[in-house]
N, C-alpha and C positions, 0 to 999 in steps of 0.2 A: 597608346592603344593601336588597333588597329588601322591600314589607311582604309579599309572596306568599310562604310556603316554601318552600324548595328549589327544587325545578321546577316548581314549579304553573303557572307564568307561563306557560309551557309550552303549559298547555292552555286559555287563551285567549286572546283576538283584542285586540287595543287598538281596534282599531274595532266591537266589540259589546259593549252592556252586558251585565248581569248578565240582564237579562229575556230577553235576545237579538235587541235590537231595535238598528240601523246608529246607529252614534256618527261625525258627522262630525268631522271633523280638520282644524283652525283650525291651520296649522302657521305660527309666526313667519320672516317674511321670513329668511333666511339671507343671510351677508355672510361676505366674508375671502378668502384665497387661493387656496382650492380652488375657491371659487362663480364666481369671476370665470376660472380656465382652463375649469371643464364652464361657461360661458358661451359661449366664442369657441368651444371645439370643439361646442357645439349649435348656435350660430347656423352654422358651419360644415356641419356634418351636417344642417339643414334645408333649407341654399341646396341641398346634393347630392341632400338626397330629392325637391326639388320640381324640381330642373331638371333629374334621370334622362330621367322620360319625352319633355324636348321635346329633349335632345340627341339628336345624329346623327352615326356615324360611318360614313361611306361607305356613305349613305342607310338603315343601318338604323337604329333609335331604338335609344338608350345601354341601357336596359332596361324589358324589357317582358315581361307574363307573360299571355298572351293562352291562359287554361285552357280557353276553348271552342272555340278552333281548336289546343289545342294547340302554340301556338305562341310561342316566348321567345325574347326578346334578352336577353343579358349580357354588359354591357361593350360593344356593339355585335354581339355574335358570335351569328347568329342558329341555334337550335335550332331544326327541324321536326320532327313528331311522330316522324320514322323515328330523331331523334337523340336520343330522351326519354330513351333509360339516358346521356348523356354529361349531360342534366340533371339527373338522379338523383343520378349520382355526382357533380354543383357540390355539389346540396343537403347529400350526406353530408358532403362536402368543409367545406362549412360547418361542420354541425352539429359535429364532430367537431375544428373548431376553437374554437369554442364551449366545449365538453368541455372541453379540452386549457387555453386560457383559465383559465377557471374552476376546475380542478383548482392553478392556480397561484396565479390572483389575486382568486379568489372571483368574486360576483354583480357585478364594477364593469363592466360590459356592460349592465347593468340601469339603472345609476346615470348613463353617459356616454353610452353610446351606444344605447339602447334608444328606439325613435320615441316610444313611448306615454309614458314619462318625461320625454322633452323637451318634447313637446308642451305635459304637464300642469304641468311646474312652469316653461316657459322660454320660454311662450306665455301658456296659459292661466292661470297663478296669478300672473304678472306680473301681467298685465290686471286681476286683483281685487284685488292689492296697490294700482294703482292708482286702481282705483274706489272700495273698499269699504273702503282701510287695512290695516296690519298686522296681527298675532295678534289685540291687544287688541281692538279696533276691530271684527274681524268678528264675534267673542264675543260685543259688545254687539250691534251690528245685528242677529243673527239670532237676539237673545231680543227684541228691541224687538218694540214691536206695526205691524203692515202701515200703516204712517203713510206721508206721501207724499216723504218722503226715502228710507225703504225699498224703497217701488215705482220711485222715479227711480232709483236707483244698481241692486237687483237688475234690474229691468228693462231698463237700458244694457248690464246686463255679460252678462245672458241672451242678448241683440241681439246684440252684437259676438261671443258665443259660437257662436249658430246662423251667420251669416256667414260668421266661422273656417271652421265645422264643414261650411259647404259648398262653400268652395276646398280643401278637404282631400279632400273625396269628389271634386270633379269631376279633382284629383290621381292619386287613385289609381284612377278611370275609367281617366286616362292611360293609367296602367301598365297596367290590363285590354285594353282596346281598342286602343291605340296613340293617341298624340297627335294623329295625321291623322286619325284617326276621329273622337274628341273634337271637332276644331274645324270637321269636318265638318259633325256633327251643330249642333253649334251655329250654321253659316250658314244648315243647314236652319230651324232653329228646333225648339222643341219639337213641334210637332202634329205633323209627321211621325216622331218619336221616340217616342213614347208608353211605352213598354215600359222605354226607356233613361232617359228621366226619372223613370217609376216606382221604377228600380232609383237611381239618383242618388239620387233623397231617401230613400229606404231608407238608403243608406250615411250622409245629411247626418245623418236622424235616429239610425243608432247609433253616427259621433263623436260625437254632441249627447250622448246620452246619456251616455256614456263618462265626460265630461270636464265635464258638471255635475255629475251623481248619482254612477256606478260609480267613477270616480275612484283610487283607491289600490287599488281592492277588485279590479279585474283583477291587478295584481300579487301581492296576497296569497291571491287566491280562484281564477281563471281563469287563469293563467299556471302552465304546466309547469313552468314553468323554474325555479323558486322551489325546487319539492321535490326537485328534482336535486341540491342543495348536502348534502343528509344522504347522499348515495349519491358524492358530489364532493370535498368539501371532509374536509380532515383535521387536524391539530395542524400541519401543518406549512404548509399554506395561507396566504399572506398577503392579510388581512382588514381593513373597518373594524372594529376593536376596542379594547376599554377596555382601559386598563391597572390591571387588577383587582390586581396587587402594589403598586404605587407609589398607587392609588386607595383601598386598602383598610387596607392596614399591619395594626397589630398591631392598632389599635382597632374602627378600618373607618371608613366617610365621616362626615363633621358641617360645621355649618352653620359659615361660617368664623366667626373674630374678631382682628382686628387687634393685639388686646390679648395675646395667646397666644404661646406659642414653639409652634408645630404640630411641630417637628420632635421635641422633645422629651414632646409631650403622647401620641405614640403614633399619631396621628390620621392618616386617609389625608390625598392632598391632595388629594381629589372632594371639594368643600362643598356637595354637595348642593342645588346651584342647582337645579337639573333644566332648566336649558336646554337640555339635550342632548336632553331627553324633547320640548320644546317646540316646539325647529325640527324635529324628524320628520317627515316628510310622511309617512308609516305610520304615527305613532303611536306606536313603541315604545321601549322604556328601553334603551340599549345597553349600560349598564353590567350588563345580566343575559346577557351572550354573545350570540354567534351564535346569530339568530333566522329564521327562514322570510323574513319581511316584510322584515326590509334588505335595502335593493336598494342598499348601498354609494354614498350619493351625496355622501359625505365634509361634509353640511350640520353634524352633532354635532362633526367633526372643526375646521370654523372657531367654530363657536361655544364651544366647549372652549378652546382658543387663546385668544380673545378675551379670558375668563371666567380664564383662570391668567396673561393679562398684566395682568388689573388689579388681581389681587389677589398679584402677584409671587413668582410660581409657575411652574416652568417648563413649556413648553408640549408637547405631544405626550402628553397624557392618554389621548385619544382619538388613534389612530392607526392608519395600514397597517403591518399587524404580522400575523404568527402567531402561535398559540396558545404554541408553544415559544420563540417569540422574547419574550413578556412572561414567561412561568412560569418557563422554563428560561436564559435567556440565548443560545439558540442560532441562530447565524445563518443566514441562508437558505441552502440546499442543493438542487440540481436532484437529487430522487429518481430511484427506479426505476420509479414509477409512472408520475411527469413523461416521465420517460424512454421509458418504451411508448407511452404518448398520442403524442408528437413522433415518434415512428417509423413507427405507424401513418398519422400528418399527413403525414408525407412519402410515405410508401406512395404513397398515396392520389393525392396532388399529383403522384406520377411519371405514377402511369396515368391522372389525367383531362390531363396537359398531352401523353402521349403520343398517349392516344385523338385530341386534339384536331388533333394536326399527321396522323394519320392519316385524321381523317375528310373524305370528297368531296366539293367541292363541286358535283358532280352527280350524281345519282341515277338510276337510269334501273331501271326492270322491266317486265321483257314475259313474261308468264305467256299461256297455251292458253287460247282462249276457253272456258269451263265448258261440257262435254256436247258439244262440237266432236268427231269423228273425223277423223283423214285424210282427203283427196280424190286421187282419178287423176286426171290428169289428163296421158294418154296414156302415156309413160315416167317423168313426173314424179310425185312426191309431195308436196301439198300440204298447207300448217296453217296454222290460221288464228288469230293473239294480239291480245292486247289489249298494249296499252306505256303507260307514266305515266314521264314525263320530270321530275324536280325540280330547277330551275336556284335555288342556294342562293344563286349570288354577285351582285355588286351590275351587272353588265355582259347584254347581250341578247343570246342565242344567235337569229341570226334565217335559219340556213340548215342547219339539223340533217337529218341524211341517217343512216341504216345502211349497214352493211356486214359478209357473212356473212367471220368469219376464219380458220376452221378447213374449210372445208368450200364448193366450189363449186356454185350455188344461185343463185336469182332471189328479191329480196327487196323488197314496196312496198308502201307506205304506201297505204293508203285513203282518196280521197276530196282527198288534201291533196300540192300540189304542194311548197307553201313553208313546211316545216314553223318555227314559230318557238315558242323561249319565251323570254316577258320574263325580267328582272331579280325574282329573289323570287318565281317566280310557277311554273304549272305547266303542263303539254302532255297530252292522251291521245288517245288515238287505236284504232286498228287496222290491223295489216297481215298480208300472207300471209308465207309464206316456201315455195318449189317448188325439191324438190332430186330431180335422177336415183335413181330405185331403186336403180342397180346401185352408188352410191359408199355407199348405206346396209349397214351392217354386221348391224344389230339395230332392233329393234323399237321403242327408244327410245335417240335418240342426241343426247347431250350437245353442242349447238354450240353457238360463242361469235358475238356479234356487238359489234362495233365502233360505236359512237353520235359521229357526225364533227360537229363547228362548220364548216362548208367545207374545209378541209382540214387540219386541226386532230384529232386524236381527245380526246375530253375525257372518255372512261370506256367501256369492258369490259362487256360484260356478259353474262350464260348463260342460255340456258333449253334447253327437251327438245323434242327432234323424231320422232311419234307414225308410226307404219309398220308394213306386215305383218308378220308374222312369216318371211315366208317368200317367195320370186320364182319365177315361174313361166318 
């Protein structure tokens, strides 16, 4: 077992010594079956992260989250700021699958599919496995003294790191500003940029940082998501986990020996390699349970295999398992809790894909000019608005006209014969609207007006028509 008592382990970090000073984490190469599927699915999930923002589906860019104009594409489906609760409710939509996830199948969202994990072990800890060697190998180098084999390899792998580290920022520039902005800026060149390249190496230097120095310690330090499994995860959850009955037995672990009947000596059949401990990239012991810092990246799970087929032992030491399914025998079963999360998920997913077929692709508002009164104007009553046209979709509205539809009236535009708005883009303006006294009812009367593509109506819209109280 453990040499910490009970739970002590608990209450500390594998990445802090006793003094409380950062203990870096020399994790052994990892190999076997699992490492080679979260291989093809991260090189897969890299090509999707990096080639989001230059796709384009019916000219809007695949995904974009443009927070200072408010402005997001998902999936190509462009949000404007008037559509922020339909992006509100993706993000719950998420989140809440997330939850639901994880309520099932613990932290392996951390492990497969999380950027910051692929990055760091399917990028970047390649790259030093190939520079600087496996476990052993970086242990020595980075007790050696700064000799000029140390400054060649850590200096290579520092280099190719900042590099990385600033196609990755000008990446997710992408997703901020949109990708024609990005490549905009760069025919302009930097000096006309100033501001935007300050921000660029801002972002190059905190992946830099991330992914030389902070490294595992966002996951077990700066990541929410981590603490959410003590509030998530339950006995019935399937987990990477040790098999603490079949590991432990009557005796508990020992180192092996060939010479032994193990079966008969009482002995678990953990020998205490601690390879499990080794290839960690957090650091920690999995054979003391479910820990904060597993981000499930099934690394213990090949190296366990490895480790009981050559000592002819059978395999699944370490496995995706539940707590009930190693103690108890018991097989998995979609609970009641499982069961509200996925109700909830579907909730959710009805009314954001309902919102979604209901929302307009054009926008239109025309509000009273602020502090405006009515005008006489002989028999007539005039008012005077402001209008803001939003064409959402990918086509040119280039002959937009009004039209009063409730109510006969003179209604024109300001200033603008041919009124147009692009594709994505927006229109405002001002116009009057002059209706007879004697068809007004009240002092302020509700009419609709009709917003035409030529002879087309492409949206509805209302505002208030401001009048005496009374006719003489």
């Amino acid at each position: 077992m453990s040499n910490l008592p009970d739970e002590a382990f608990r209450d500390t970090i594998g990445t802090i010594d006793e003094a409380g000073h950062r203990k870096f984490i020399f994790p052994k190469k990892p190999s076997g079956k699992f490492y080679e599927y979260r291989k093809w699915v991260s090189y897969f999930l890299l090509l999707v992260l990096i080639a989001n923002p230059f796709l384009k589906i019916n000219g809007n860019q695949f995904m974009m989250f443009n927070v200072l104009e408010r402005r997001f594409n998902i999936f190509g489906f462009p949000f404007w700021p008037q559509d922020f609760y339909l992006f509100v409710l993706f993000m719950i939509v998420g989140v809440v699958f997330v939850i639901f996830f994880t309520v099932i199948f613990g932290r392996i969202f951390c492990g497969w599919i999380c950027p910051q994990t692929i990055f760091l072990e399917m990028v970047f800890r390649r790259i030093e496995y190939w520079i600087e060697g496996d476990r052993g190998a970086q242990i020595r180098l980075s007790k050696q003294e700064w000799n000029a084999e140390k400054i060649r390899k850590k200096g290579l792998k520092w280099f190719i790191f900042l590099i990385i580290s600033f196609f990755i920022a000008n990446v997710f520039l992408a997703y901020l500003i949109s990708s024609d902005e990005l490549f905009q800026m760069i025919e302009d060149g930097p000096a006309t940029h100033i501001s935007t390249l300050i921000a660029l190496l801002i972002f190059t230097g905190v992946f830099y940082f991330v992914f030389v120095w902070f490294r595992e310690q966002v996951c077990i330090i700066a990541c929410p998501y981590g603490r959410l499994q003590g509030v998530l995860l339950d006995n019935k959850s399937i987990n990477v986990a040790y098999d603490f009955v079949r590991g432990e037995k009557e005796v508990g672990r020992a180192k092996f020996n060939k010479q032994e009947d193990r079966a008969a000596s009482g002995k678990g059949d953990c020998i205490d390699c601690k390879q499990c401990v080794h290839v960690c990239p957090t650091g920690i012991d999995i054979r003391n349970g479910t820990q904060l810092e597993c981000v499930n990246c099934t690394a213990c799970i090949d190296e366990c295999d490895t480790i009981m087929e050559g000592v002819n032992l059978p395999k699944g030491l370490i496995r995706y398992a539940s707590e009930d399914e190693i103690e108890k025998k018991a097989k998995f079963k979609f609970t009641t809790r499982m069961k509200g999360y996925s109700a909830v998920l579907l909730i959710l997913m009805g009314i954001l894909i309902g919102l979604l077929f209901l929302r307009s692709e054009v926008e239109t508002t025309i509000l009273r000019l602020p502090g405006q009164l009515f005008q006489h104007k002989g028999d007539n009553i005039s008012n005077i608005y402001t209008f803001k046209i939003i064409n959402k979709t990918t086509k040119d509205f280039n002959d937009i006209h009004f039209k009063l539809m409730n109510i006969k009236g003179k209604l024109n535009v300001v200033g603008k014969q041919d009124l147009k708005v692009p594709k994505q883009s927006m229109s405002k303006g001002t116009l009057f609207i002059e209706i007879n006294q004697y068809l007004l009812d009240h002092d302020r009367t509700k009419i609709k007006i009709g917003v035409y593509n030529g002879n087309k109506k492409i949206e509805t819209t209302s505002t208030s028509f401001l009048s005496p109280r009374s006719f003489d």
